[in-house]
mmCIF file as gemmi writes it, N, C-alpha and C atoms, coordinates in Angstrom:
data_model
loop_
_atom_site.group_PDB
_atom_site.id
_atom_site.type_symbol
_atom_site.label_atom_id
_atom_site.label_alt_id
_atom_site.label_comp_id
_atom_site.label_asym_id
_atom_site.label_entity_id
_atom_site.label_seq_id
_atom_site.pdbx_PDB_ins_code
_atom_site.Cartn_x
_atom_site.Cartn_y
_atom_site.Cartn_z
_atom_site.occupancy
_atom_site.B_iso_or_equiv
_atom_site.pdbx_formal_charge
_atom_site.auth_seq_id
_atom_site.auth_asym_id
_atom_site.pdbx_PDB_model_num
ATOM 1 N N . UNK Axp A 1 ? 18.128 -48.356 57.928 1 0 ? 1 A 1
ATOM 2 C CA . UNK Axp A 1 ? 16.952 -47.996 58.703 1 0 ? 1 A 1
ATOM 3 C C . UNK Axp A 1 ? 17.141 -46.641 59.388 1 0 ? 1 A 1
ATOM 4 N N . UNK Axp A 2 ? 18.323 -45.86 59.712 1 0 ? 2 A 1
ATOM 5 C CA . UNK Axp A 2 ? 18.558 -45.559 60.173 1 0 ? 2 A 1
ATOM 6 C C . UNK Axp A 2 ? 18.762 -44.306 59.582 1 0 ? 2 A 1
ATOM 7 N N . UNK Axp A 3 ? 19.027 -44.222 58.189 1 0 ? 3 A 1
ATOM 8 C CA . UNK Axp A 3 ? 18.986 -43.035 57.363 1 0 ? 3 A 1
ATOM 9 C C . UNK Axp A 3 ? 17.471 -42.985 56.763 1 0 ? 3 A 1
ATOM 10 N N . UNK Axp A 4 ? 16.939 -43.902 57.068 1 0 ? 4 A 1
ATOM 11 C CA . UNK Axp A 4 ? 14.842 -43.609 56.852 1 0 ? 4 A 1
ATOM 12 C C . UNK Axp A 4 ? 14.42 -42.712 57.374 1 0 ? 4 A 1
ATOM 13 N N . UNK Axp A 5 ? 14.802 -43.399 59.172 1 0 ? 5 A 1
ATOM 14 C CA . UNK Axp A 5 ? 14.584 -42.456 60.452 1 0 ? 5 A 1
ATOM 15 C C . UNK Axp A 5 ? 14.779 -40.972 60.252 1 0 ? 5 A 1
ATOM 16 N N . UNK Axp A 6 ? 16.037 -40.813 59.554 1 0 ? 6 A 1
ATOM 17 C CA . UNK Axp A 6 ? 16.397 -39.059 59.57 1 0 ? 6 A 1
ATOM 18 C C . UNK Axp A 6 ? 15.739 -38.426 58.377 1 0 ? 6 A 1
ATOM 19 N N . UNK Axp A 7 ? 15.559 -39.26 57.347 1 0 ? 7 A 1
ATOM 20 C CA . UNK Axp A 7 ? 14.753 -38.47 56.276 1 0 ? 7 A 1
ATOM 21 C C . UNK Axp A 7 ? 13.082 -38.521 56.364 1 0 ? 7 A 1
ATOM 22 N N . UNK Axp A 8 ? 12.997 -39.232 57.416 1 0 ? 8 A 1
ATOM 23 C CA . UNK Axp A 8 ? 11.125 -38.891 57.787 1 0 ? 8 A 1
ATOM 24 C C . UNK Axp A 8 ? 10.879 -37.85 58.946 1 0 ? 8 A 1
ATOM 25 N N . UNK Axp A 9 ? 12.459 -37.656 59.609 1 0 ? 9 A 1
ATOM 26 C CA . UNK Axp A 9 ? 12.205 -37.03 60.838 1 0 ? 9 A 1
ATOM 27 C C . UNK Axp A 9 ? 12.641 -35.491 60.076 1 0 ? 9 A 1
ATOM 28 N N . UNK Axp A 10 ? 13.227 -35.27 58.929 1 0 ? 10 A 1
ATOM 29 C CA . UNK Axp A 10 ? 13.509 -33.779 58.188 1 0 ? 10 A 1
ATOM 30 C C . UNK Axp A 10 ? 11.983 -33.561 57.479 1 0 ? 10 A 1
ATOM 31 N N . UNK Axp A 11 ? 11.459 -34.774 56.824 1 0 ? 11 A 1
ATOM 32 C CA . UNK Axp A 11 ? 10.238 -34.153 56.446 1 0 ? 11 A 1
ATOM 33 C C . UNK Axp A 11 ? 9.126 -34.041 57.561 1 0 ? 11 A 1
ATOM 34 N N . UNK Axp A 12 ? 9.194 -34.419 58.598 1 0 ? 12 A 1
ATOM 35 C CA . UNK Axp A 12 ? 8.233 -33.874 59.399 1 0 ? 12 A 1
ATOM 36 C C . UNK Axp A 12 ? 8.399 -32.736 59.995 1 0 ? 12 A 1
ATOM 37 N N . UNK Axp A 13 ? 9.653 -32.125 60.313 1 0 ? 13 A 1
ATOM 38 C CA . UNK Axp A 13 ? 10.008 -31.164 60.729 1 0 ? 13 A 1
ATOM 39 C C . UNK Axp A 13 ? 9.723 -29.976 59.018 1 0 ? 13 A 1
ATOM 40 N N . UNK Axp A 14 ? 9.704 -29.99 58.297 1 0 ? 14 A 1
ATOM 41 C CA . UNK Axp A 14 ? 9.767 -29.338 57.111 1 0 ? 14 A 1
ATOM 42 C C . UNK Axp A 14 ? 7.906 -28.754 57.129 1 0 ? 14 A 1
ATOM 43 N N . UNK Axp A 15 ? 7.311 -30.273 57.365 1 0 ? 15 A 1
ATOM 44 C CA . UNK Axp A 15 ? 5.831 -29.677 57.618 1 0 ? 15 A 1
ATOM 45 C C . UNK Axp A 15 ? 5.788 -28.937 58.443 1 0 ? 15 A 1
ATOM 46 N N . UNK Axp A 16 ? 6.116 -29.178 60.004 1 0 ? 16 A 1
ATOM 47 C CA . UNK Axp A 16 ? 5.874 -28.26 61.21 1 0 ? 16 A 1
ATOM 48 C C . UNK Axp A 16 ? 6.168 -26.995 60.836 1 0 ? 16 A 1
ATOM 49 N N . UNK Axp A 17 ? 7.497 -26.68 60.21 1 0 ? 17 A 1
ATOM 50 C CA . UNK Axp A 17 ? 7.588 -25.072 60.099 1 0 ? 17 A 1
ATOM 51 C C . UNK Axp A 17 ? 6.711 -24.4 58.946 1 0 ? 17 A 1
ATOM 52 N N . UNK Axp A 18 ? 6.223 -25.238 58.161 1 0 ? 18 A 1
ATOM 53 C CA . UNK Axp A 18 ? 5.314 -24.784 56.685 1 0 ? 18 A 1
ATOM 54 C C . UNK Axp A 18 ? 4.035 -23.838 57.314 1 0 ? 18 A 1
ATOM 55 N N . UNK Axp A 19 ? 3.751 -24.059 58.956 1 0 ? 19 A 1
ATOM 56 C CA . UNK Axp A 19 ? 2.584 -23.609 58.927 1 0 ? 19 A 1
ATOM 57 C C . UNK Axp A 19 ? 3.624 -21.974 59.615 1 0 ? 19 A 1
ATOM 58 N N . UNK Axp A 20 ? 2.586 -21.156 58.8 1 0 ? 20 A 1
ATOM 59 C CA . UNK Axp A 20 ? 2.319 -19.527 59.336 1 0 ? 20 A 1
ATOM 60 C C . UNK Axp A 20 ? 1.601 -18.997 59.858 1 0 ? 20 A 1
ATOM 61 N N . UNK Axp A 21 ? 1.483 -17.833 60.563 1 0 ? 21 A 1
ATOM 62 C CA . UNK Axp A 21 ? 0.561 -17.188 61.655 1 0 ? 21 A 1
ATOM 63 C C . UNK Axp A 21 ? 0.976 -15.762 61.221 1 0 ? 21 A 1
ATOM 64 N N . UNK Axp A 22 ? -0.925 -15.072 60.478 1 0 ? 22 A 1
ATOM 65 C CA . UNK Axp A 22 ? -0.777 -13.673 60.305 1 0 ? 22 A 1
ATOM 66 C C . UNK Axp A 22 ? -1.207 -12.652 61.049 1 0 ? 22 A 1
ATOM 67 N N . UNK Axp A 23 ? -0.824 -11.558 61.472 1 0 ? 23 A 1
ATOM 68 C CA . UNK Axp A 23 ? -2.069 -10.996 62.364 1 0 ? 23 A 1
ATOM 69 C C . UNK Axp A 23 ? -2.159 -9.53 61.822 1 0 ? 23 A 1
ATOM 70 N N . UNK Axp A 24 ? -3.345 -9.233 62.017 1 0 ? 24 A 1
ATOM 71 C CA . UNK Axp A 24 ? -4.212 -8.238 60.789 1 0 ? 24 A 1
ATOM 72 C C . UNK Axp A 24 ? -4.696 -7.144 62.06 1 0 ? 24 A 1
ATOM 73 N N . UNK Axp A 25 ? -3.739 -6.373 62.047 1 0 ? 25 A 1
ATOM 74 C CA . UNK Axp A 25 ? -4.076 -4.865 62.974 1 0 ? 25 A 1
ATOM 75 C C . UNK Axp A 25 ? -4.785 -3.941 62.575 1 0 ? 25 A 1
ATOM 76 N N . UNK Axp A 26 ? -5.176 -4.246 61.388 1 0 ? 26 A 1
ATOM 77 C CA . UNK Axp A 26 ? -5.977 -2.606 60.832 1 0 ? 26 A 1
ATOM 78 C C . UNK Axp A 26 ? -7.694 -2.887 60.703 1 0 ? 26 A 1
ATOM 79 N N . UNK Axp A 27 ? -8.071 -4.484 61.819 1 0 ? 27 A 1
ATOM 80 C CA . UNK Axp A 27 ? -9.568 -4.517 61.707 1 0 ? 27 A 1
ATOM 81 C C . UNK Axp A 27 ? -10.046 -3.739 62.501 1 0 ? 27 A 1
ATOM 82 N N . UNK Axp A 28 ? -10.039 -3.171 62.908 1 0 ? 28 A 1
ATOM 83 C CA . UNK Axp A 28 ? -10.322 -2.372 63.899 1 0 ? 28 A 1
ATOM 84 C C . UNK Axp A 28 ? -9.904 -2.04 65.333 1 0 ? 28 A 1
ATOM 85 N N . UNK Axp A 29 ? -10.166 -0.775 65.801 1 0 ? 29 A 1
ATOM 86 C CA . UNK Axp A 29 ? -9.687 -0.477 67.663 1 0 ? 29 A 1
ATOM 87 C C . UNK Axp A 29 ? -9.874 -1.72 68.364 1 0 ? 29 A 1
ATOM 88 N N . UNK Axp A 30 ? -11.064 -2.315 68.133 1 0 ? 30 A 1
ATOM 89 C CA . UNK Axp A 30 ? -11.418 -3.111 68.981 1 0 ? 30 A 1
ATOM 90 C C . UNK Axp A 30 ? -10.792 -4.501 69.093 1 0 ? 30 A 1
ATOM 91 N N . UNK Axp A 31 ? -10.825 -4.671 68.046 1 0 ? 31 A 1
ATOM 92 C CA . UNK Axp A 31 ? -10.66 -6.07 67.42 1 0 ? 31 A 1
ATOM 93 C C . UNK Axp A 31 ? -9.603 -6.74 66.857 1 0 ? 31 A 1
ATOM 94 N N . UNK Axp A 32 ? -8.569 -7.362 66.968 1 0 ? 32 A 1
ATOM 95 C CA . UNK Axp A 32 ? -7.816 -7.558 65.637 1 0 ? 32 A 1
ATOM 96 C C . UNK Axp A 32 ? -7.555 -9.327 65.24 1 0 ? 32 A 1
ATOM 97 N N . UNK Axp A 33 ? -7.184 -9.488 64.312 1 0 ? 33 A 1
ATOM 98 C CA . UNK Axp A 33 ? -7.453 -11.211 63.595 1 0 ? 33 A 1
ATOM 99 C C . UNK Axp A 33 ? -6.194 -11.916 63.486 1 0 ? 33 A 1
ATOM 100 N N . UNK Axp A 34 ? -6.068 -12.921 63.781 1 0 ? 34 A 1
ATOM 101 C CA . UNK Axp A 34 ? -4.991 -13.91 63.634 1 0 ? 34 A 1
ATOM 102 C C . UNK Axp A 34 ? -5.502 -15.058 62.854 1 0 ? 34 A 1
ATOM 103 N N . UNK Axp A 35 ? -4.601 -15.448 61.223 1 0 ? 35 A 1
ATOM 104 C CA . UNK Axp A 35 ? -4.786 -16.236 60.473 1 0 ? 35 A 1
ATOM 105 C C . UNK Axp A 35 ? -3.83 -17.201 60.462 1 0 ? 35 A 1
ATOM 106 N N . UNK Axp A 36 ? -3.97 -18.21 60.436 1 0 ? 36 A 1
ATOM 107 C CA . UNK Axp A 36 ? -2.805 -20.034 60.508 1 0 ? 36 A 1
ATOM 108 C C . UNK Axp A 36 ? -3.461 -20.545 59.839 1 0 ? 36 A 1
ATOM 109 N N . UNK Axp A 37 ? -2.302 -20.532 58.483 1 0 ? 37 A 1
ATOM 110 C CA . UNK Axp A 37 ? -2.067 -21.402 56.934 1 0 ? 37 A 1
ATOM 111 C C . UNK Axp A 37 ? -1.4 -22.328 57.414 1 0 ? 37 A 1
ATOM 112 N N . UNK Axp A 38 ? -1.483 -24.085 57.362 1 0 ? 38 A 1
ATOM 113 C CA . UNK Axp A 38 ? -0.694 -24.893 57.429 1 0 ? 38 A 1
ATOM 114 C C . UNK Axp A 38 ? 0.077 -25.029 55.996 1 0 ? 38 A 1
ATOM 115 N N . UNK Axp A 39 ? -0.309 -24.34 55.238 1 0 ? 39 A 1
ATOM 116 C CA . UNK Axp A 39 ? 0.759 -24.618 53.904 1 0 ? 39 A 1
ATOM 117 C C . UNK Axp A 39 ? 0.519 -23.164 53.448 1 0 ? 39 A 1
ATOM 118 N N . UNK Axp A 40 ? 1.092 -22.233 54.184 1 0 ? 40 A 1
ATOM 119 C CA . UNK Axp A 40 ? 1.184 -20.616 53.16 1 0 ? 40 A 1
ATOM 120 C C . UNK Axp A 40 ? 1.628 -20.356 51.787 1 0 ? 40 A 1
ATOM 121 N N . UNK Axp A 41 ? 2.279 -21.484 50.98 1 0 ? 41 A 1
ATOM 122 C CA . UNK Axp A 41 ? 2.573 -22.063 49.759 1 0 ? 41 A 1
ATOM 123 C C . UNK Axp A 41 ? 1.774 -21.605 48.965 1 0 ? 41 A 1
ATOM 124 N N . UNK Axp A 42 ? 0.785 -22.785 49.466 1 0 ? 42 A 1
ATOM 125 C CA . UNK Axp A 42 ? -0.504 -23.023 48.496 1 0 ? 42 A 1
ATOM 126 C C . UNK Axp A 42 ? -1.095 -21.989 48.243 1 0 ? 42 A 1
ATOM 127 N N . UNK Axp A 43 ? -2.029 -21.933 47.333 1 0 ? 43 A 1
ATOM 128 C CA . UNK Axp A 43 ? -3.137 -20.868 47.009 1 0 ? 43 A 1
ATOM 129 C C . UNK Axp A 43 ? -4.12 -20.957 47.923 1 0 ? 43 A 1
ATOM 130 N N . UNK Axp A 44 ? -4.739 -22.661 48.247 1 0 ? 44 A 1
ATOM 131 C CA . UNK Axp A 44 ? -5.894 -22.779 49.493 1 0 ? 44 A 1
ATOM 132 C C . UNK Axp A 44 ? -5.167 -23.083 50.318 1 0 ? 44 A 1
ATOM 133 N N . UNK Axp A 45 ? -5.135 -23.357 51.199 1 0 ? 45 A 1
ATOM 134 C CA . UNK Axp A 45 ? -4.623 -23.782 52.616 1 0 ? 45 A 1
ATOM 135 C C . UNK Axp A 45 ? -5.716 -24.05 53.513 1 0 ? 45 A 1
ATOM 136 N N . UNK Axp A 46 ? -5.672 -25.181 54.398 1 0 ? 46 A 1
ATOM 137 C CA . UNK Axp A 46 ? -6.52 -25.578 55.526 1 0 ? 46 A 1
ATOM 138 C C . UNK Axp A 46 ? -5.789 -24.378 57 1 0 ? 46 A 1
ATOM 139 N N . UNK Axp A 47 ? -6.769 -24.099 57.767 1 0 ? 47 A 1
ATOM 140 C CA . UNK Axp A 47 ? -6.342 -22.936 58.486 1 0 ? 47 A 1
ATOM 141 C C . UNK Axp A 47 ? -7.362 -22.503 59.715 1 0 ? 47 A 1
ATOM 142 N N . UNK Axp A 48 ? -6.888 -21.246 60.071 1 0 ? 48 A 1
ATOM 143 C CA . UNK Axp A 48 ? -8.149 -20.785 60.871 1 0 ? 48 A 1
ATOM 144 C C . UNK Axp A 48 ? -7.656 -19.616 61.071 1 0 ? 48 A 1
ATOM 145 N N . UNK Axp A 49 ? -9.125 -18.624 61.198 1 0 ? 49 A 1
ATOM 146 C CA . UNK Axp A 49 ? -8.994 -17.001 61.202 1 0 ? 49 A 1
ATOM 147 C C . UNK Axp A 49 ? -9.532 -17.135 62.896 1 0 ? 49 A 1
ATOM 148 N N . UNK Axp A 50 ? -8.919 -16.404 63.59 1 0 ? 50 A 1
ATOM 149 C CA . UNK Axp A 50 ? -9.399 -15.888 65.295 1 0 ? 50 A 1
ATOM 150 C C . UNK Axp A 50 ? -9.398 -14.517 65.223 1 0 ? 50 A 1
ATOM 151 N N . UNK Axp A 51 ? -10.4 -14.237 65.678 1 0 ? 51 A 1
ATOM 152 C CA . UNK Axp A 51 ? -11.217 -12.706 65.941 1 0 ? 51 A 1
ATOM 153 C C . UNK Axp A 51 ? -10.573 -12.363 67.582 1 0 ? 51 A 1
ATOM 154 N N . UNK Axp A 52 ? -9.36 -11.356 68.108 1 0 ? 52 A 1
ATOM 155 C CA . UNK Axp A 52 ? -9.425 -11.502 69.264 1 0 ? 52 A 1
ATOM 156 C C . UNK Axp A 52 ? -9.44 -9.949 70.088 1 0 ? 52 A 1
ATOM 157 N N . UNK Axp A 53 ? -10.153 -9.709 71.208 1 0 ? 53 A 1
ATOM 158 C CA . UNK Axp A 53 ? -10.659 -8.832 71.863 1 0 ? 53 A 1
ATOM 159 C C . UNK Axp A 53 ? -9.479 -7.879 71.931 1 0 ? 53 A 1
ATOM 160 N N . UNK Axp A 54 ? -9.22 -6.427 71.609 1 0 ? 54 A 1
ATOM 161 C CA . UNK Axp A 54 ? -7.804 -5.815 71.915 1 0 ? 54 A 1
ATOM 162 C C . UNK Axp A 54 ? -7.6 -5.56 72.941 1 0 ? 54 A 1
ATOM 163 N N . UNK Axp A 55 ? -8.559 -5.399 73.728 1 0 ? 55 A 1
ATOM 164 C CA . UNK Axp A 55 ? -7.947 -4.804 75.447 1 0 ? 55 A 1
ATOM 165 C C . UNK Axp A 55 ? -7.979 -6.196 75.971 1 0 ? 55 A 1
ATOM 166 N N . UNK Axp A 56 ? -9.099 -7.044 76.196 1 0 ? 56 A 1
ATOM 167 C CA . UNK Axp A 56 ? -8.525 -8.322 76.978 1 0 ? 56 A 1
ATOM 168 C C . UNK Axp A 56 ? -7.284 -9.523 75.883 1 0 ? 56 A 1
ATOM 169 N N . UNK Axp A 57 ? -7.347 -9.606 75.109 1 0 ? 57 A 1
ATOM 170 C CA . UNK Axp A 57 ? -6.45 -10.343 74.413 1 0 ? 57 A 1
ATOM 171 C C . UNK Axp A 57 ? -7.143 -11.403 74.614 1 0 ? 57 A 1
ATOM 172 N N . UNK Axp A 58 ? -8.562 -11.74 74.792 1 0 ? 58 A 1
ATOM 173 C CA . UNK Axp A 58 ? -9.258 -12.905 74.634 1 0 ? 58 A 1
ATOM 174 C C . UNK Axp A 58 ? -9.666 -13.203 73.034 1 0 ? 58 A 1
ATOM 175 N N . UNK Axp A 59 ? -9.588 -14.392 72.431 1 0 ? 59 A 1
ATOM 176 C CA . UNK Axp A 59 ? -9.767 -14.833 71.425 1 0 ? 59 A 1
ATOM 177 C C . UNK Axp A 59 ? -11.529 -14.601 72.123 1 0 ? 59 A 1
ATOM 178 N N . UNK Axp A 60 ? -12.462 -14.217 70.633 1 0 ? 60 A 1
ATOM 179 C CA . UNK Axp A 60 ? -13.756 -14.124 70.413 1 0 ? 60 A 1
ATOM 180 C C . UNK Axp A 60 ? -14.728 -15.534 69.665 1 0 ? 60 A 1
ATOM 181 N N . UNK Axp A 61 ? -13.591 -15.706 68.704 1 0 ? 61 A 1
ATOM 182 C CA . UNK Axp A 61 ? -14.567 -15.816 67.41 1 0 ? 61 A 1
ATOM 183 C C . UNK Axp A 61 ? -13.423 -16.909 66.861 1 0 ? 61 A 1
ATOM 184 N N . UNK Axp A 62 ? -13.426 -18.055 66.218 1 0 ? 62 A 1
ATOM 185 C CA . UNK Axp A 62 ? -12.323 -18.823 65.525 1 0 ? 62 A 1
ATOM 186 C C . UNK Axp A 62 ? -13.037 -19.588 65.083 1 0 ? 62 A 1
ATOM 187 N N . UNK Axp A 63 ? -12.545 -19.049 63.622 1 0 ? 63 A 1
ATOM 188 C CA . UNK Axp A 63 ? -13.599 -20.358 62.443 1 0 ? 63 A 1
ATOM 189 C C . UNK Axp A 63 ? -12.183 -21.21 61.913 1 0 ? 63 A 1
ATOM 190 N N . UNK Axp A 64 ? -12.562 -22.346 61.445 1 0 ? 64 A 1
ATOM 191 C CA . UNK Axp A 64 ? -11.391 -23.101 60.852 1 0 ? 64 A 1
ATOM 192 C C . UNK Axp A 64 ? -12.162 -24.003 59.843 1 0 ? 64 A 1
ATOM 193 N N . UNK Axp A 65 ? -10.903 -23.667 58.599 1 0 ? 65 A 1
ATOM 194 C CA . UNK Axp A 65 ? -10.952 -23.435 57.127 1 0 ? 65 A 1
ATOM 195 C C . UNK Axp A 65 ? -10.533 -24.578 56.524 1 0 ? 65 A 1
ATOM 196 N N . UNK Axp A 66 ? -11.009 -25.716 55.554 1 0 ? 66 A 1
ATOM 197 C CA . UNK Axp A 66 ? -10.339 -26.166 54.476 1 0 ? 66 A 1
ATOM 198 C C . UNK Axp A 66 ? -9.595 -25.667 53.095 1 0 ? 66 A 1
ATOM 199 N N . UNK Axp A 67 ? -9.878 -24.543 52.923 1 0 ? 67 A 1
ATOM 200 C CA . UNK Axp A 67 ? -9.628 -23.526 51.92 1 0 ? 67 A 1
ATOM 201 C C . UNK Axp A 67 ? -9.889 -22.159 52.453 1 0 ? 67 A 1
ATOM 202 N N . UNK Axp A 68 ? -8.369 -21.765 52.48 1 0 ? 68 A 1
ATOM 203 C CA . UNK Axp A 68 ? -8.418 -20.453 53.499 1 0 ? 68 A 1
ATOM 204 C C . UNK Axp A 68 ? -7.744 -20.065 51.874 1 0 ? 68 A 1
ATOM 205 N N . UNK Axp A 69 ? -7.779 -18.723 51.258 1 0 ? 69 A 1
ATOM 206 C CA . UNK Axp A 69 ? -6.893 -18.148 50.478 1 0 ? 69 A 1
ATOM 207 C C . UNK Axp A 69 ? -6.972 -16.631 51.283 1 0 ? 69 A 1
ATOM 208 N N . UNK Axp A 70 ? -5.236 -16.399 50.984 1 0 ? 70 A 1
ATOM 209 C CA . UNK Axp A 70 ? -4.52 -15.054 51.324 1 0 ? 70 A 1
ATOM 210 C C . UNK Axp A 70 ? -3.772 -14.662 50.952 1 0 ? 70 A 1
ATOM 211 N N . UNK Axp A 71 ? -4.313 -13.206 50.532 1 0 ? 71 A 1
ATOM 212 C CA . UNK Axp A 71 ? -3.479 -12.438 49.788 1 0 ? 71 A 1
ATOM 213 C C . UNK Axp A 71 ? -2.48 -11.429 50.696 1 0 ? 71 A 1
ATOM 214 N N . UNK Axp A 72 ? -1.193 -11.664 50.233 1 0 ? 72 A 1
ATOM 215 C CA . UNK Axp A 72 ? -0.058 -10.734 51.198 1 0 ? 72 A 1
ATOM 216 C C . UNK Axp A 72 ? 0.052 -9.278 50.649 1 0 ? 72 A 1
ATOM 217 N N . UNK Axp A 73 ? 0.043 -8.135 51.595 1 0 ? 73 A 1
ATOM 218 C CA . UNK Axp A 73 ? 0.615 -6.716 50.878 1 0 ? 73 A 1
ATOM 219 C C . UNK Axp A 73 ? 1.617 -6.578 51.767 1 0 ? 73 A 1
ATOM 220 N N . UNK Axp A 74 ? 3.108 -6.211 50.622 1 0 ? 74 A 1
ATOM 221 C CA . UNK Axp A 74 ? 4.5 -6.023 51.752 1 0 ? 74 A 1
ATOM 222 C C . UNK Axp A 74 ? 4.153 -6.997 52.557 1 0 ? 74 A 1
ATOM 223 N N . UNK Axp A 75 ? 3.897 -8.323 52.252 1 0 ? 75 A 1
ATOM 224 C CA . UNK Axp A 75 ? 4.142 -9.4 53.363 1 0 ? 75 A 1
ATOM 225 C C . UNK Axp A 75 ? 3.571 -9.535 54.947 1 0 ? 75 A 1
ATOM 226 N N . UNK Axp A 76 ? 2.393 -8.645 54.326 1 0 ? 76 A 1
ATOM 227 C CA . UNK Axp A 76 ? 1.205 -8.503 55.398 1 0 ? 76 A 1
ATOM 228 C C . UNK Axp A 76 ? 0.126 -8.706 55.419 1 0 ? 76 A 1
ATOM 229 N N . UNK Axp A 77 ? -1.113 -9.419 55.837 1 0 ? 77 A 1
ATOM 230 C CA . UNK Axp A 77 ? -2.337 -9.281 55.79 1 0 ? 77 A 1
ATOM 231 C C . UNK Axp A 77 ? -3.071 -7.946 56.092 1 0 ? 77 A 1
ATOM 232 N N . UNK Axp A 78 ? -3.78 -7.724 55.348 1 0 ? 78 A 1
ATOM 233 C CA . UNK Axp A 78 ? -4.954 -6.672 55.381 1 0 ? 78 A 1
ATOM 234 C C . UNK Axp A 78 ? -5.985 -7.349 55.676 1 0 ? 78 A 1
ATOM 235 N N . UNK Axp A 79 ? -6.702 -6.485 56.258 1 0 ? 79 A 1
ATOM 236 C CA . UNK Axp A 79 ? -8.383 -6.351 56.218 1 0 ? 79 A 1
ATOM 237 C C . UNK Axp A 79 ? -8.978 -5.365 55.563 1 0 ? 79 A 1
ATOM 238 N N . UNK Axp A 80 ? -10.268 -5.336 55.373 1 0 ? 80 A 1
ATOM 239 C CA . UNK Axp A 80 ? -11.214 -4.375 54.441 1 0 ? 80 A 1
ATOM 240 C C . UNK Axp A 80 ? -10.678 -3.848 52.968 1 0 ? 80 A 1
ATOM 241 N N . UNK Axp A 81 ? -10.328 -4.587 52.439 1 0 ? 81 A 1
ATOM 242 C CA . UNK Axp A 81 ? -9.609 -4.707 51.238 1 0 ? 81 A 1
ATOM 243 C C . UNK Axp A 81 ? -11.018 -4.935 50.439 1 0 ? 81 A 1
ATOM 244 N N . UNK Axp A 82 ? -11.338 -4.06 49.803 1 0 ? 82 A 1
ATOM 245 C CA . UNK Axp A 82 ? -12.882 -4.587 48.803 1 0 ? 82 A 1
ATOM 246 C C . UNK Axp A 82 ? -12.45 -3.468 47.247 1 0 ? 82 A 1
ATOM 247 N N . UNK Axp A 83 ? -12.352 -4.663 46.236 1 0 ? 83 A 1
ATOM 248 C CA . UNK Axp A 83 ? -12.421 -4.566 44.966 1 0 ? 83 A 1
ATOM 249 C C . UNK Axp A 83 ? -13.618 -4.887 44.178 1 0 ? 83 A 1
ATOM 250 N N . UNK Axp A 84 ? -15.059 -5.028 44.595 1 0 ? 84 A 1
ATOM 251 C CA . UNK Axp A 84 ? -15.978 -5.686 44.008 1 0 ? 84 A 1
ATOM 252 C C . UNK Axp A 84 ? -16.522 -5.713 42.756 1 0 ? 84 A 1
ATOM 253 N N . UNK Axp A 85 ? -16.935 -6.41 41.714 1 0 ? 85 A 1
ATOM 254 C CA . UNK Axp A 85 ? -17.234 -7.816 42.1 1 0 ? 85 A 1
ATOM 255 C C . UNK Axp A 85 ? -16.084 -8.903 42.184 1 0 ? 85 A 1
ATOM 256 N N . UNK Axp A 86 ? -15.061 -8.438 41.276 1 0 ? 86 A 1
ATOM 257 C CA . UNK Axp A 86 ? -14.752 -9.4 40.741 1 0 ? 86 A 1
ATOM 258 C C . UNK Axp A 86 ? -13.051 -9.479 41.103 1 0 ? 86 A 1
ATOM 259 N N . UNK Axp A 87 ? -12.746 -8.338 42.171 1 0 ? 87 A 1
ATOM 260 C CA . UNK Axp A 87 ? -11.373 -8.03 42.344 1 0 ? 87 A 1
ATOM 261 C C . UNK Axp A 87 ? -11.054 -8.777 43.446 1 0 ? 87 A 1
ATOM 262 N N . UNK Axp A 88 ? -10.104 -7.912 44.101 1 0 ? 88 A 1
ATOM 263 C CA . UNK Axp A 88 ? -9.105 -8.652 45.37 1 0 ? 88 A 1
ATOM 264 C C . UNK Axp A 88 ? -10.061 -8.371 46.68 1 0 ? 88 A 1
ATOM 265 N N . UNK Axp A 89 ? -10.372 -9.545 47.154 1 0 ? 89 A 1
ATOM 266 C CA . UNK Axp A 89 ? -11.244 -9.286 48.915 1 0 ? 89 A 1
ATOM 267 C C . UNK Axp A 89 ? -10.424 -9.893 50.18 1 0 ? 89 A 1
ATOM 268 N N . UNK Axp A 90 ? -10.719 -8.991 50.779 1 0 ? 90 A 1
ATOM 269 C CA . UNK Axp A 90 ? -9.74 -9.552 52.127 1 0 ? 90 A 1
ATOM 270 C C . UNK Axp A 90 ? -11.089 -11.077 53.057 1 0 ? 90 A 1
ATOM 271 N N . UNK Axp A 91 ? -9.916 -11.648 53.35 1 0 ? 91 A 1
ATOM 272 C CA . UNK Axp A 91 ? -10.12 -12.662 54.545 1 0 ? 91 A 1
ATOM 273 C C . UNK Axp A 91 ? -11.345 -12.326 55.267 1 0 ? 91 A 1
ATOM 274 N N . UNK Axp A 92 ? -10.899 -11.125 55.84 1 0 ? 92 A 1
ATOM 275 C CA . UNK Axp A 92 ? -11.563 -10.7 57.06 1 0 ? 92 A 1
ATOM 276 C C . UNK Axp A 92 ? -11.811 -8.975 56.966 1 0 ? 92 A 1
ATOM 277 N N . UNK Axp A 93 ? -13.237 -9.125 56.907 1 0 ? 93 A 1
ATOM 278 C CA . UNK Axp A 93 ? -13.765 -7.707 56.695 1 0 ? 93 A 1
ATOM 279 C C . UNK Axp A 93 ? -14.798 -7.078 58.199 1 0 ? 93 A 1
ATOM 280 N N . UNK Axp A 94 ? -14.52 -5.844 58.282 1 0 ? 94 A 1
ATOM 281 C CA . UNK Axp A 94 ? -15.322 -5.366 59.414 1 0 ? 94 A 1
ATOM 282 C C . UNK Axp A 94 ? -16.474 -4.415 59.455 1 0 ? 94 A 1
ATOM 283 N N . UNK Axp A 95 ? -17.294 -5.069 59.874 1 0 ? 95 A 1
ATOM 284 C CA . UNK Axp A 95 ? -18.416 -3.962 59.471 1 0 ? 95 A 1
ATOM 285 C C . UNK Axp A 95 ? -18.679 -2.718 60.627 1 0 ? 95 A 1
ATOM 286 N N . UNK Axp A 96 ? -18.657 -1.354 59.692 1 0 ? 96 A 1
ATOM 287 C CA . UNK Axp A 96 ? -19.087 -0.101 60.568 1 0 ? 96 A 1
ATOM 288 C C . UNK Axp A 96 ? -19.949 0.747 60.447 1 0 ? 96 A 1
């Protein structure tokens, strides 16, 4: 029972660290985005994008995702990434 205990308590701990947190500096002066993949693995991931204010550091805006997909450059999120129609689109785009 006791070696159950430790192999349910490694896979729960294995989930906890699975989830990631991206944050996307190039949406703008104003603005910038924080994305949390509970499985950055996957292709979809359940998640949520936060829109947050740059001078107050107040979160704005937080939608949350059953199918979040993200694409990494050098192991970074972008914004305004537009290939259209049929190419690579970012997460989170800003309009100017």
């Amino acid at each position: 029972m006791k070696r159950l205990a430790l192999i349910l308590a490694a896979l729960a701990a294995s989930v906890a660290h699975a989830q990631e947190t991206y944050t996307i500096t190039n949406l703008s002066e104003a603005f910038y985005a924080k994305i949390t993949l509970e499985q950055p693995s996957e292709v979809f991931s359940k998640g949520n994008i936060t829109i947050i204010d740059t001078k107050t550091d107040k979160a704005l805006i937080k939608i949350e995702s059953d199918d979040l997909a993200l694409s990494l450059h050098d192991g970074k999120a972008l914004a305004n990434i537009k290939e259209l129609p049929y190419g690579e689109q970012s997460v989170v785009m800003a309009v100017r």
